[in-house]
C-alpha positions as CSV (number, residue, x, y, z in Angstrom):
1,X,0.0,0.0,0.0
2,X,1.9,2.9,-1.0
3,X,0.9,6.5,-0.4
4,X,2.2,9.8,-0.2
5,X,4.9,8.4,-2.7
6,X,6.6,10.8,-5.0
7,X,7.8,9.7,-8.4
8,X,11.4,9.3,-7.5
9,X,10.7,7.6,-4.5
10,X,8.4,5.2,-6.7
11,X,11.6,4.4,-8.9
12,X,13.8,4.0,-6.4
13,X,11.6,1.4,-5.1
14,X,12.5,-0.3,-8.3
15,X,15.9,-0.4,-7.9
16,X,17.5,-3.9,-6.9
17,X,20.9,-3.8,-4.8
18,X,23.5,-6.0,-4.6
19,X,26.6,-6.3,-2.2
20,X,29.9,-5.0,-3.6
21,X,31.4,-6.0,0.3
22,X,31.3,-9.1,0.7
23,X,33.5,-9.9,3.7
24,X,31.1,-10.7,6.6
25,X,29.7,-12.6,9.4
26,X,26.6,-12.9,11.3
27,X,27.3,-13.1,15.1
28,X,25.2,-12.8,18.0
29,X,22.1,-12.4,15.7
30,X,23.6,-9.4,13.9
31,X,26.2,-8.8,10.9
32,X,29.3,-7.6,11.3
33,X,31.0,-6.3,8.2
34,X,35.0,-7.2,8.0
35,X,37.1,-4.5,7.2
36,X,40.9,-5.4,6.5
37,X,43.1,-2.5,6.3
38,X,46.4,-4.1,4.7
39,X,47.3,-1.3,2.2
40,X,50.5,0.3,2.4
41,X,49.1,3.7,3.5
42,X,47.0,1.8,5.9
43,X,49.7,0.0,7.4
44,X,51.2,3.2,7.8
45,X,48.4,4.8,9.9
46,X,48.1,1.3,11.8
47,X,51.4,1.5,12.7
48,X,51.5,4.9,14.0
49,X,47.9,4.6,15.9
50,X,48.4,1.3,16.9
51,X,45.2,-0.4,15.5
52,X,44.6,-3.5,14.4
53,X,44.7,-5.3,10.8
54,X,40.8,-5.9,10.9
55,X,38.1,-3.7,12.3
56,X,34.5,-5.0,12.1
57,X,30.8,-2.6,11.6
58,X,27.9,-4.3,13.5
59,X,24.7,-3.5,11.8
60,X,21.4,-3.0,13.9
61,X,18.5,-5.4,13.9
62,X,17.0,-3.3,10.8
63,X,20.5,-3.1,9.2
64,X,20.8,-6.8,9.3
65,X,17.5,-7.7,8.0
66,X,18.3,-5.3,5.3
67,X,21.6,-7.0,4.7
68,X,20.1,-10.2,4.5
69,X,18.0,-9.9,1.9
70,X,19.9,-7.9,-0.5
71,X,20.6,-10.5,-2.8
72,X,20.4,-9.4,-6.1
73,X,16.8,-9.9,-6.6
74,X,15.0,-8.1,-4.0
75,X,13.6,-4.5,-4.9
76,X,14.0,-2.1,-2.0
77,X,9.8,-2.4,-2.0
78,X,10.6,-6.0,-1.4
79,X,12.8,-5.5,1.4
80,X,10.4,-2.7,3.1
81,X,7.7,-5.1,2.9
82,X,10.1,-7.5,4.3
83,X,10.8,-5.5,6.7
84,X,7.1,-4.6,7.7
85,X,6.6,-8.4,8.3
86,X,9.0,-8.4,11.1
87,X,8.5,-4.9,12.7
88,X,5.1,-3.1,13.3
89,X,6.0,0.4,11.8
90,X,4.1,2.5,9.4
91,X,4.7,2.1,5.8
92,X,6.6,5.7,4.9
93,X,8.7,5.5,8.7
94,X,10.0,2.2,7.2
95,X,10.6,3.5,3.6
96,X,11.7,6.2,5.0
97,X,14.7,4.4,7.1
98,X,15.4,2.0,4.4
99,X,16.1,4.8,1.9
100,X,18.8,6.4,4.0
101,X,20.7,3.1,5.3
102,X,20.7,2.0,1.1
103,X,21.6,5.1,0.5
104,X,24.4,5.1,3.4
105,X,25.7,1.7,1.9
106,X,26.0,2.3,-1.7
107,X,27.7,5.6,-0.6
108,X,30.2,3.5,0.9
109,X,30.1,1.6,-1.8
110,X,29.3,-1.5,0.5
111,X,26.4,-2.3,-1.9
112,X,25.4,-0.6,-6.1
113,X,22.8,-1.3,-7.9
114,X,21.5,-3.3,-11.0
């Protein structure tokens, strides 16, 4: 049931992501994205702050549902209503919330689209 949709919202609803990162785990219920920072400018920085090789990003309950199912076939309406399914929100809160976390990802390039 869509409503109070504009037109660019309606294609982006269209769109189908896909992971461009795909070094992860799920633990504890949630996924943790794996970051390995072995470049030679990152050794550098590692070196000098003393961090380690690999640094991990725990996504949220939403996040990892959202994660889950980008596979390459679901639409982001797809994964909304997915979404809906699991959590008792209204329909534009929850398009409204995917939109920026797909938009956060493929601006990390974590994830692009088909």
């Amino acid at each position: 049931m869509k409503t109070n949709v504009n037109k660019s919202d309606e294609n982006f609803l269209d769109v189908v992501p896909v992971k461009i990162h795909l070094d992860y785990k799920k633990q504890d219920g949630n996924i943790h994205l794996v970051f390995t920072h072995d470049g030679i400018i990152q050794k550098f920085l590692r070196w000098m702050t003393k961090k380690k090789k690999v640094s991990t990003l725990e996504l949220n309950g939403l996040g990892t549902i959202v994660w889950e199912n980008i596979d390459g076939k679901n639409t982001i309406y797809d994964i909304i209503n997915i979404l809906l399914e699991k959590e008792e929100d209204l329909y534009e809160s929850m398009q409204e919330r995917v939109f920026m976390f797909i938009r956060l990802l493929k601006n990390k390039k974590y994830i692009d689209f088909k």
